[in-house]
N, C-alpha and C positions, 0 to 999 in steps of 0.2 A: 413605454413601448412594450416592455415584457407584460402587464396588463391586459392592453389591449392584444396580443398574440394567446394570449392565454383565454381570456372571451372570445375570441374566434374559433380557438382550438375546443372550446366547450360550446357556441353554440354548432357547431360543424358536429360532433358527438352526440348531442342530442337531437340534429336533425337527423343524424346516418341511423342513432335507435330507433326513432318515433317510422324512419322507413321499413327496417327490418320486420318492426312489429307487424307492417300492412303487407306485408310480405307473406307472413304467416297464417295467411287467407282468414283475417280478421273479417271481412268481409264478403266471405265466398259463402256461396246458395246452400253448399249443405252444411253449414254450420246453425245447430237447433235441436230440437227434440225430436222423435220420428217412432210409430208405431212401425213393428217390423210384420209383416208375416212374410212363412217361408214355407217351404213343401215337406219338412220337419216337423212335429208337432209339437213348435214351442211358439207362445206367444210371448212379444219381447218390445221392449223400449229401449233405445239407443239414443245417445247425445253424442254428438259430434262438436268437438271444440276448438276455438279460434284458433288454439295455440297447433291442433294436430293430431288430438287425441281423441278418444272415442271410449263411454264407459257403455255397459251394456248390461241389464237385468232381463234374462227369461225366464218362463216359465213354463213345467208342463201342465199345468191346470189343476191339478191335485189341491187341494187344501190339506189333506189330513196329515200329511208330511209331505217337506221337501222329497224333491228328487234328485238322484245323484247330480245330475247335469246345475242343477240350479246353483247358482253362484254370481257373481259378476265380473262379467268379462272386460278386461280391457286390452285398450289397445293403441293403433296410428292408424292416420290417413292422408293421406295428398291427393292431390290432383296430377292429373295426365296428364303431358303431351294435346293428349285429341279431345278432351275437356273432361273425359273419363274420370272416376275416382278408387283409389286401390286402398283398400281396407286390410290392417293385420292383425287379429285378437286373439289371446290367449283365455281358457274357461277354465278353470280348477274343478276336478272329477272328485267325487268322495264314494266310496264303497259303502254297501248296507251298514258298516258299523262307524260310520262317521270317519273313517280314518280316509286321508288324500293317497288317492291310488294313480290318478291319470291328468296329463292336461293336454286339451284338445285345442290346437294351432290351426286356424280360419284366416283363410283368404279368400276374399274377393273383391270383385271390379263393378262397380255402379255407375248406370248411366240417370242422369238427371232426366227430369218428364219437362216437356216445355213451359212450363209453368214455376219451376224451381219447387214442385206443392207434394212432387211424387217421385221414387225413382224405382228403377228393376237390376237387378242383380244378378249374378252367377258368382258359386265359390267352390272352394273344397275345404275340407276338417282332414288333419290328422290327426292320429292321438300317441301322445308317449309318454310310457309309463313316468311314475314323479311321485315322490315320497320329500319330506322335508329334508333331506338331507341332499338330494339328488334331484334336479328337476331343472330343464326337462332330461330326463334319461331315455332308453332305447326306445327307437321307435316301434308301436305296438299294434297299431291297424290303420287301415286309411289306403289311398285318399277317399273319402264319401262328398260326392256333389250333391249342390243344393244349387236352388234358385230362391230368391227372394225379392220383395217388395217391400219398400218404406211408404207412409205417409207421414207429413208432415203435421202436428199438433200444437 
């Protein structure tokens, strides 16, 4: 009897996991790869992940050196309510001498294009300052809006 209460109580465990998991919008539209542009002048690839998270590499087009902004951002995502999706990333700043001065805090809200292929954006960046010992610390300028655009790759 304690056996079988006990493979019950395990396969009930493993079904309530295996739900959690499909919960975590293992199968939702914007989880993928995605070309971003935006009315900023960075060109950027974004991954959005099953589990909720989002990594991000932009760039500002320069080859001959990085630029301060360049970095990879990470971050979370969920979905809305109204089918909406709310984006939060943080970017690590470095000053002309390599040393980490800022980290710029982004939020926005994405609407999916009827096709799951495309979507459009609105957000704001703040920035506070942030040294390794401190970060993020005082906030130092912002909010800056942006509008943006994914496709999908």
């Amino acid at each position: 009897m304690r056996f079988r209460i006990s493979l019950v109580a395990l396969l009930f465990a493993l079904l309530m996991s295996s739900g959690l998991a499909l919960s975590q919008a293992a199968n939702d539209p914007l989880v993928g790869s995605w070309n971003i542009k935006s009315d900023v002048p960075f060109v950027s690839v974004m991954i959005f992940n099953a589990g909720g998270t989002t990594a991000e590499f932009d760039s500002s087009g320069t080859n001959s050196s990085a630029s301060p902004g360049e970095s990879i951002s990470l971050g979370r995502w969920r979905k809305n309510a109204n089918g909406s999706y709310f984006l939060k990333e943080e970017n690590y700043v470095y000053d002309s001498t390599g040393a980490l001065s800022l980290v710029a805090v982004t939020t926005a809200t994405l609407t999916l294009g009827a096709t799951s292929n495309t979507f459009t954006g609105a957000g704001l960046t703040n920035f506070y300052l942030c040294s390794v010992s401190t970060c993020p610390g005082p906030f130092f300028a912002g909010p800056f809006s942006f509008n943006m655009t994914g496709r999908r790759f």
